[in-house]
N, C-alpha and C positions, 0 to 999 in steps of 0.2 A: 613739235617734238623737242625737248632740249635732251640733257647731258644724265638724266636719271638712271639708272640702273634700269627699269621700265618706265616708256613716257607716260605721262598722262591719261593722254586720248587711247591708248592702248589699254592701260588701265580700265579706265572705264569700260569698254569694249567688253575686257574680258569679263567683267563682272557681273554684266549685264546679259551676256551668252551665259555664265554660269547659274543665277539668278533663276531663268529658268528651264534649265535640265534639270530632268526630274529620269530617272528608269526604274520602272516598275520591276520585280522581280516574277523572275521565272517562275510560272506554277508550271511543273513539267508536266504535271495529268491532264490541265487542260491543253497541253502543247500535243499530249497525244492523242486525244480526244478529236482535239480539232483537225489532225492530219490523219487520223482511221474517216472521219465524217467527208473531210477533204475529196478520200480516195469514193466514198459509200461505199465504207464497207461496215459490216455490223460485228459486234463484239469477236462469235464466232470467229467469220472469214479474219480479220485483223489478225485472232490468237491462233489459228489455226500457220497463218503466215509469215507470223514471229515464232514459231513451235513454245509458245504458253499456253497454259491454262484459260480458258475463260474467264474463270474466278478471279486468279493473277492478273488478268490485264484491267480486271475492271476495279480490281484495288488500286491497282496504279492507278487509271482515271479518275479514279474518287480522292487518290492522295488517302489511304488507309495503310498502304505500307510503300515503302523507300526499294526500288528494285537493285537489284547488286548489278554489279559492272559489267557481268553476262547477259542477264535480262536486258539491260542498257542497249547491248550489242546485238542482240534478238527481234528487240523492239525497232531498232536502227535498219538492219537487214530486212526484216518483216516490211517496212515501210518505203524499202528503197531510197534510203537518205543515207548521209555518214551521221556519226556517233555529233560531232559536232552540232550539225543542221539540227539535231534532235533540240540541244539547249541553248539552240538562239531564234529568240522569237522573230514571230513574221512582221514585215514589214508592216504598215498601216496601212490599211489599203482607202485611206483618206490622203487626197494629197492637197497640199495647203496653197501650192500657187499662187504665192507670194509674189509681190512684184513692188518698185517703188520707183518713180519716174522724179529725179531729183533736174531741175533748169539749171542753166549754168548761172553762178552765182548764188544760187538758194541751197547749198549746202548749212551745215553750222559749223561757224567760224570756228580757230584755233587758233591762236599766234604766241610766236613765243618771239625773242630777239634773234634766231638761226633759220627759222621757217614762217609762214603761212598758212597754216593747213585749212581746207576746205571739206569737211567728212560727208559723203556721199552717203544716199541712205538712209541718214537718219531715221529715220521712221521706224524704219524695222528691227524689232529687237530677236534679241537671240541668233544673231548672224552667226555664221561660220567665218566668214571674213572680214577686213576692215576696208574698203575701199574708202581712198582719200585723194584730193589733188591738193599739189605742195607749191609754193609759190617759196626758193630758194633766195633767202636773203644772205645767207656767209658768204664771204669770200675767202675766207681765210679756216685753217683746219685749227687756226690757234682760236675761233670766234667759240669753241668749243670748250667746252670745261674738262671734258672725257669723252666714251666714247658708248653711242648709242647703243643699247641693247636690250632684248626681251626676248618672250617666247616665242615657237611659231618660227614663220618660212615667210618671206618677202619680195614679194615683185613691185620692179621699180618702172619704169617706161616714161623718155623722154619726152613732154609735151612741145615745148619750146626753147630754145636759149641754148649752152651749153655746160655742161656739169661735169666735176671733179668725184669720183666714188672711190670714198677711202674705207678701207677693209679691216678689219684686227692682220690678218693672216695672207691678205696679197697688196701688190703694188699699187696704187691710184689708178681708176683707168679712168678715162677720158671720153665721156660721153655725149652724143648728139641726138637733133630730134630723131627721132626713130629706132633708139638706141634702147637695150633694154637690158636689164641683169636680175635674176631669180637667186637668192639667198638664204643660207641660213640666218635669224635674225638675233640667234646667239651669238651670232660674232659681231664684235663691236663693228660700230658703220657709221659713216659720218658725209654728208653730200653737204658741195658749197658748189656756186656757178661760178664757174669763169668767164660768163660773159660779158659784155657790157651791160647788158638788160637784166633782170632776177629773170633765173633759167625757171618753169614751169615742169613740174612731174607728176605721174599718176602713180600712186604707190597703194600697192593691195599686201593686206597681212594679213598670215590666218590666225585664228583665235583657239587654235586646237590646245586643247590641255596639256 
C-alpha cells in the first residue's frame, strides 16, 4: 500500500468485484407470478385476495399493462408481503459455496517501500472483501508521502511485533498483538511498527461500492 489517494491492491480489488456484477432488472409480472404460484394459488384465488380483477391480474403477469400505486398496494396486501418485498427480487436459490484455502506464504505478493503485503485469496474473484497480511516495514510517519486512503471500512488485527495507527482525525494509538481496530477507510491511515522486528498485521477491507 503506499501514499495514493486509493492503493493499488485496492484498486484492482475493486475492479475486479466490479467487473462482474451484473443485476438483472425487475420484471415485476414475473415477481408476481412467481409469489401467487409460490403461495398455489391460481389466478382466481390471488385476484380474489388482492380485491382485482382476474383479467387485471393477469395483465400484470403478462406485463400488458403497468398497475398504479393502489393496485401496487393490493397486489402487496393480497400477497402478505410489504410494497417493497414486491420489487426486490428473490434470492438465488443456488448457493455458490465458495471457499479458498490460501498456505501461509502462498499469497500474491505486494510490496511497496512502507509495507509487505501478502493478499489472501486470490483465487476468488468478485469478493466482497480484501483480506491481506501486511508485513510493516516504516518506522517512521514521515517514510510516508501522505496519507492512506479509499473506499470501504477496514479491519486491521495485530499478528506480531508492535504498531503505531495513525488516523486523519484521532491521536496514534499504540497497538499489540491481539490488538485490533475497525475503521472508516476514508479517513486517512497510516501504520509503521515500533518494534524492533517488522510488526505483522491482518488487515480486511470491504470493496462495497
Amino acid at each position: 500500500m503506499n501514499s495514493e489517494t486509493e492503493p493499488s491492491l485496492i484498486k484492482i480489488a475493486r475492479s475486479d468485484a466490479g467487473s462482474a456484477a451484473s443485476v438483472e432488472p425487475l420484471n415485476l409480472g414475473q415477481r408476481v407470478r412467481a409469489l401467487r404460484k409460490a403461495k398455489k394459488w391460481t389466478l382466481e384465488q390471488a385476484a380474489k385476495k388482492a380485491g382485482l380483477a382476474r383479467s387485471t391480474l393477469s395483465k400484470i403477469e403478462n406485463e400488458q399493462m403497468s398497475p398504479t400505486f393502489d393496485a401496487v398496494k393490493k397486489l402487496a396486501e393480497g400477497l402478505d408481503i410489504s410494497v417493497p418485498q414486491l420489487f426486490t427480487p428473490p434470492e438465488s436459490e443456488v448457493k455458490l459455496a465458495r471457499m479458498a484455502v490460501t498456505k501461509n506464504g502462498e499469497g500474491q505478493q505486494h510490496s511497496t517501500s512502507t509495507y509487505e503485503h501478502e493478499i489472501l485469496a486470490p483465487e476468488l474473484k468478485s469478493k466482497q472483501m480484501l483480506p491481506y497480511r501486511a508485513r510493516v516495514r516504516a518506522r517512521s510517519i514521515e517514510e510516508f508521502e501522505g496519507w492512506v486512503r479509499h473506499g470501504g471500512e477496514e479491519f486491521l488485527y495485530v499478528l506480531t511485533g508492535v504498531i503505531k495507527l495513525y488516523t486523519e482525525f484521532y491521536e496514534p494509538v499504540e497497538m499489540r498483538r491481539g490488538d485490533s481496530a475497525y475503521y472508516d477507510a476514508t479517513m486517512g491511515h497510516n501504520v509503521i511498527s515500533t518494534s524492533q522486528e517488522d510488526a505483522v498485521i491482518l488487515w480486511v477491507t470491504s470493496l462495497a461500492q
